[in-house]
C-alpha positions in Angstrom: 0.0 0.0 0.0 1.2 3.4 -1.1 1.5 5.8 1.2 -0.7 9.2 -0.4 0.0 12.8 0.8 -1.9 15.7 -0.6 -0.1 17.5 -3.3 0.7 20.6 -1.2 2.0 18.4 1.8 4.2 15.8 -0.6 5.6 19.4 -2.0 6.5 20.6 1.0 8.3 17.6 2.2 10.0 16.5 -0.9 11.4 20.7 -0.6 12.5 20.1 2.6 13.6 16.6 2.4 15.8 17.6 -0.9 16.9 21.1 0.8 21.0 21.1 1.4 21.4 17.6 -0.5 24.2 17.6 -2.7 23.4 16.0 -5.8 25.0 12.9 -7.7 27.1 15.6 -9.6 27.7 18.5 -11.3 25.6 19.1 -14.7 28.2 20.1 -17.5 27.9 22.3 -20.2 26.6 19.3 -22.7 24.0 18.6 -19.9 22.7 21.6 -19.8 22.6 22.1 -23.5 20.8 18.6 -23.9 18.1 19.6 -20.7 17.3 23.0 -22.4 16.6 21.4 -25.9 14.4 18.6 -23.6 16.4 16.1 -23.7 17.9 13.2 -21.4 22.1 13.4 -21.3 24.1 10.9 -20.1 28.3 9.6 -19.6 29.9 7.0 -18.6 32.9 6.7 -17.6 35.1 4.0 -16.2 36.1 4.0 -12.1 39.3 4.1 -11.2 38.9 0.0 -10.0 39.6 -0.6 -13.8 36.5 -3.4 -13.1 33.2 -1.8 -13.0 32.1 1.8 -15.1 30.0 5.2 -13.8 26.8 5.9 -15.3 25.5 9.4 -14.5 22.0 10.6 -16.4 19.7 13.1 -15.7 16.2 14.2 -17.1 13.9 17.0 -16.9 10.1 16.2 -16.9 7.4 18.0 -16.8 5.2 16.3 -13.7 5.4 16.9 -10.3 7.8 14.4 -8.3 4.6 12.6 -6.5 4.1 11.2 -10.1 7.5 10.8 -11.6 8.0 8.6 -7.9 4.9 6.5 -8.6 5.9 5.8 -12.0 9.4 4.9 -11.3 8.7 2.4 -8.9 5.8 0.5 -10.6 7.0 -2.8 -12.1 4.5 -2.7 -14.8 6.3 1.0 -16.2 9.4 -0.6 -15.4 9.0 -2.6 -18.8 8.1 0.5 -21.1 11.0 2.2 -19.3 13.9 -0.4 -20.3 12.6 -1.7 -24.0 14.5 -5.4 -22.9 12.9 -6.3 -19.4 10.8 -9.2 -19.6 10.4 -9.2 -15.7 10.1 -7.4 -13.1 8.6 -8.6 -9.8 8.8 -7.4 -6.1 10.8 -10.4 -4.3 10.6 -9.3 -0.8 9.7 -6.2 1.1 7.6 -3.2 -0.1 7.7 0.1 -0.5 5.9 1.0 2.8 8.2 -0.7 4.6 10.8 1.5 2.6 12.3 -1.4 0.7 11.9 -4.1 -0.9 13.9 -6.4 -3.3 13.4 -6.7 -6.9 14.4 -9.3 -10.0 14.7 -7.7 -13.5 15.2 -10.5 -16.2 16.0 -8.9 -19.5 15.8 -10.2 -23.2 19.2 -10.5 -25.5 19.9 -7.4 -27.4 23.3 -6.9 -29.7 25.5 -5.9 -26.7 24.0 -7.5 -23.6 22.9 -10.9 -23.0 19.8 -11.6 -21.7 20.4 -11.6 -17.6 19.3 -11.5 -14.5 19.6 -8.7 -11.8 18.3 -8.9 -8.2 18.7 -5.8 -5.7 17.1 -4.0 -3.1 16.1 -0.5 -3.2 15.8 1.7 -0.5 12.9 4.5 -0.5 12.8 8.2 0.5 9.4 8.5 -0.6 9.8 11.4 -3.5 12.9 12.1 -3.5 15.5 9.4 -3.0 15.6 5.2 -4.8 19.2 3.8 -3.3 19.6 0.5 -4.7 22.4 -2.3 -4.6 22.5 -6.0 -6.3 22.1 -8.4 -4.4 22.0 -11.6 -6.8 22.2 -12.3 -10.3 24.2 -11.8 -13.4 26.1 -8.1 -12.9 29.5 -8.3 -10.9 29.0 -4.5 -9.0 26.1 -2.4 -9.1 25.3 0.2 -6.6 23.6 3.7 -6.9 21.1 5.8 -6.9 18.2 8.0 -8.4 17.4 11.1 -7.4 14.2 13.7 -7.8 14.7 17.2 -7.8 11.6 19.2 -7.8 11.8 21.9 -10.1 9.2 24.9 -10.3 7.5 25.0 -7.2 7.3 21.3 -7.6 5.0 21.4 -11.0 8.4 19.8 -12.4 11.0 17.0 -11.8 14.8 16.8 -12.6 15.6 13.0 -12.6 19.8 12.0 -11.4 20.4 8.8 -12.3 23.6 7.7 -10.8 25.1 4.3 -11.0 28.4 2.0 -10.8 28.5 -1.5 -12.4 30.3 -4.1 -13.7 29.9 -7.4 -15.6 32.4 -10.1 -16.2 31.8 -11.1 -19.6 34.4 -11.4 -22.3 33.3 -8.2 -23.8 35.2 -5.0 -24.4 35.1 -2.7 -21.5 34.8 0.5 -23.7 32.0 -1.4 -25.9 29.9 -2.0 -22.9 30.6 1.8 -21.4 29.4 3.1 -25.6 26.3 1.0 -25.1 25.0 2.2 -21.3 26.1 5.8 -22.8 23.7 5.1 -25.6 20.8 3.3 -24.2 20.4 5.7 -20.6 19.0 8.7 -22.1 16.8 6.3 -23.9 15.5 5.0 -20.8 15.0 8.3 -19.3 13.5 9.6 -22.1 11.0 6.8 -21.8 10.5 7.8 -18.3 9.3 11.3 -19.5 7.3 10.0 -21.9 4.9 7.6 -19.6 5.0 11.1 -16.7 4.1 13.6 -19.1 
């Protein structure tokens, strides 16, 4: 069961729960750019362990951050989100609780095979999804997504900020080309089902 605030109250404490939070990082020039025109921007760059690489996106959408929330964590979305999820399913937990644990399967596609990811996510209603692997098919992942509330709260800017790693015989800098490629699609999707 979802917790439900009235839209006044869930903008007040998403402002105060955001207020003084640093955020995942600094948007550069290209993000900017790419925001004003409307559009996701993402990089990806590899951590200094030489094993696993840093995704950083980010999004602006026009809905408040009540709805962007409520789309993000619905399992049903999930799938228009990320074009090649077959599955996603709650495994333990739930969201009133302020966790739960979660299995994405996802179909083949000319870079990835098809895999399987399990990790818990952590809830700050609003504002906040930490999330961590706990099973599956990746070697590292571990970060976070992050809702800004932009315009009195009428609007959203979505961080997306995550390390990972696989150990598959592929070419680091391949698999870093294809997560630069394929995030803004996925946050553009997310745009697309709040708006």
């Amino acid at each position: 069961m979802r917790v439900r605030y009235s839209a006044a109250l869930a903008a007040l404490a998403s402002a105060l729960l955001l207020a003084g939070q640093a955020w995942p990082f600094e948007l550069s020039p290209k993000a900017r750019a790419a925001l004003a025109k409307g559009d996701a921007y993402a990089e990806v760059t590899p951590d200094p362990d030489g094993i696993s690489g840093h995704v950083r996106g980010v999004v602006d959408i026009n809905a408040p951050p009540e709805k962007v929330w409520r789309i993000m964590t619905d399992c049903s979305a999930a799938k228009v989100m990320i074009t090649t999820l077959a599955v996603c399913r709650i495994v333990e937990g739930d969201m009133a609780r302020g966790w739960d644990i979660r299995e994405h399967v996802t179909r083949r596609n000319l870079v990835f095979p098809g895999m399987r990811i399990v990790f818990r996510s952590d809830y700050e209603p609003y504002s906040r999804i930490k999330f961590r692997l706990v099973g599956g098919d990746l070697k590292v992942e571990q970060g976070e997504w992050k809702l800004q509330p932009l315009d009195g709260g009428r609007r959203t800017r979505v961080y997306y900020d995550n390390r990972l790693a696989v150990d598959w015989p592929v070419p680091k800098a391949l698999i870093r080309e294809a997560l630069r490629k394929d995030t803004p699609k996925v946050l553009m999707n997310l745009k697309r089902l709040c708006e």
